[in-house]
Phi, psi and omega in degrees: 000119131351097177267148181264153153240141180287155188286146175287347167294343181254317167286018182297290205299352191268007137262013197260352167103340201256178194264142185259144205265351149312278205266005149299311181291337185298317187276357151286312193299312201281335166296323208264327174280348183270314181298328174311286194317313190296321182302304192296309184322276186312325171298320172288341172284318173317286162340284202303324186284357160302319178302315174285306169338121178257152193303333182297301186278340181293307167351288182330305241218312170228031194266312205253348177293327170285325220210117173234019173297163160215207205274336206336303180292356206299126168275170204277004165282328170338306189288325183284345163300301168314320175296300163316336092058265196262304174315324167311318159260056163248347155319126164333293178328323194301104177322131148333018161324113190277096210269133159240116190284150207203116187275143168225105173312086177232146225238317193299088195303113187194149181227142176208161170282137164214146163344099175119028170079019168262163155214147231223103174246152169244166199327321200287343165299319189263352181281309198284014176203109194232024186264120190273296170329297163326283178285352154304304185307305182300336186257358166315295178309303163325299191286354189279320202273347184270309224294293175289008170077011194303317176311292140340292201298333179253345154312327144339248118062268199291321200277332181275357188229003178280297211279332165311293177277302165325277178323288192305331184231010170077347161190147105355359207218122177072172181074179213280354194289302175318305182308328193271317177288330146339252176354281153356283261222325182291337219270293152347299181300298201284353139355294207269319162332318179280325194278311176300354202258303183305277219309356186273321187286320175307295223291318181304335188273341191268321173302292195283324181081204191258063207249169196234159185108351197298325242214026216253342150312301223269325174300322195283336171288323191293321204281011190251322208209012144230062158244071178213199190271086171264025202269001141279016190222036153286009221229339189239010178251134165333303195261177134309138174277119188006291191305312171319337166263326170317303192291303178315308188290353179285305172303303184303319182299012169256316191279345128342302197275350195273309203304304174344285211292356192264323177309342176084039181034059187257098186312146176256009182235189187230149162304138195241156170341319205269358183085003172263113184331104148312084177277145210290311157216175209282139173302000000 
């Protein structure tokens, strides 16, 4: 009997070592899906441990500590920001803060939140927006960012995933694992942009009523600094693009003044010590 020996070209690859480009993508899908899960893991422990931060101890720990600046220099526009404000906070609903408004010489029209119940407007804030409705709503927004802890919540965030990431791949900072928690982390911000754009747009609307100017901040940003279509270049911005808030906030203030008008513009609050109205809850 005559032996054949099979040619060695049909048996190479199954010793050659090499990876097949099926189970290249399998072990991509399974690193990209293990890093998925540890990113969303760690937002939930951070979430949760934000969520526990009691108003006493965040007080403590960041109320006095950020800032040792105070109003002394404040122009006199200033007070009337402060009135609007203190009435906002007078709500009930309102995490127990000890809240402060804080003036900052700055030219750049801007308001941002910090820990422990501050909140920050700067000069360029009080030149461009001189509409009381209008800075209710903004400082509304602010207070939206405490009411949810966003503020905590990304300090967290940054710190389980710096500390995370960092162990496993020794930093964090460039390549593609940074770039993608990036992404991640943009996506997040702007969430909480929305969620604080209602709840600031409520709250101010519960004060103020059916008053004009609430939104008259947010067109002028947009005719300054979209005017062409960006809302595709959301995906690498912090915040939503400008028209894109506009348009939800437009919708709410309608569907606000429609509830309103079926109750039969019936106040929804109590008088508080200070005469101004408490509303009993937020639309």
């Amino acid at each position: 009997m005559k032996f054949i020996p099979r040619k060695i070209q049909k048996t190479a690859d199954n010793s050659s070592g090499k990876e097949s480009r099926i189970e290249k993508l399998k072990n991509f899908g399974c690193v990209v899906g293990g890093l998925a899960v540890l990113y969303f893991a760690i937002g939930f422990v951070a979430d949760f441990a934000a969520m526990r931060v009691s108003e006493e101890t965040e007080a403590k720990y960041f109320g006095a500590t950020y800032f040792s600046m105070q109003s002394e220099s404040a122009p006199p526009e200033f007070d009337r920001v402060r009135k609007t404000f203190d009435r906002l906070t007078q709500d009930k609903r309102l995490r127990p803060l000890p809240y402060k408004l804080v003036y900052w010489n700055e030219e750049t029209p801007n308001a941002f939140a910090v820990p422990g119940g501050w909140v920050i407007v700067t000069q360029g804030l009080l030149d461009s927006v001189t509409n009381e409705t209008a800075m209710a709503f903004i400082l509304g927004h602010e207070l939206g960012h405490h009411q949810y802890r966003h503020t905590l919540r990304g300090i967290g965030r940054r710190l389980l995933i710096a500390l995370t990431f960092g162990f496993m791949f020794g930093s964090v900072d460039g390549g593609v694992v940074s770039g993608a928690v990036d992404l991640a982390e943009l996506e997040h911000s702007r969430h909480d942009e929305r969620q604080a754009d209602d709840f600031g747009f409520r709250l101010a609307y519960s004060g103020f009523g059916d008053a004009d100017g609430y939104l008259d901040f947010f067109v002028d940003l947009r005719d300054q600094h979209e005017k062409g279509d960006s809302r595709w270049l959301k995906f690498v911005n912090s915040h939503p693009p400008t028209s894109e808030r506009l348009d939800y906030l437009k919708d709410l203030q309608e569907k606000l003044a429609s509830r309103k008008s079926e109750n039969g513009n019936q106040p929804t609050g109590k008088a508080s010590p200070g005469g101004a109205t408490v509303p009993s809850s937020l639309p």
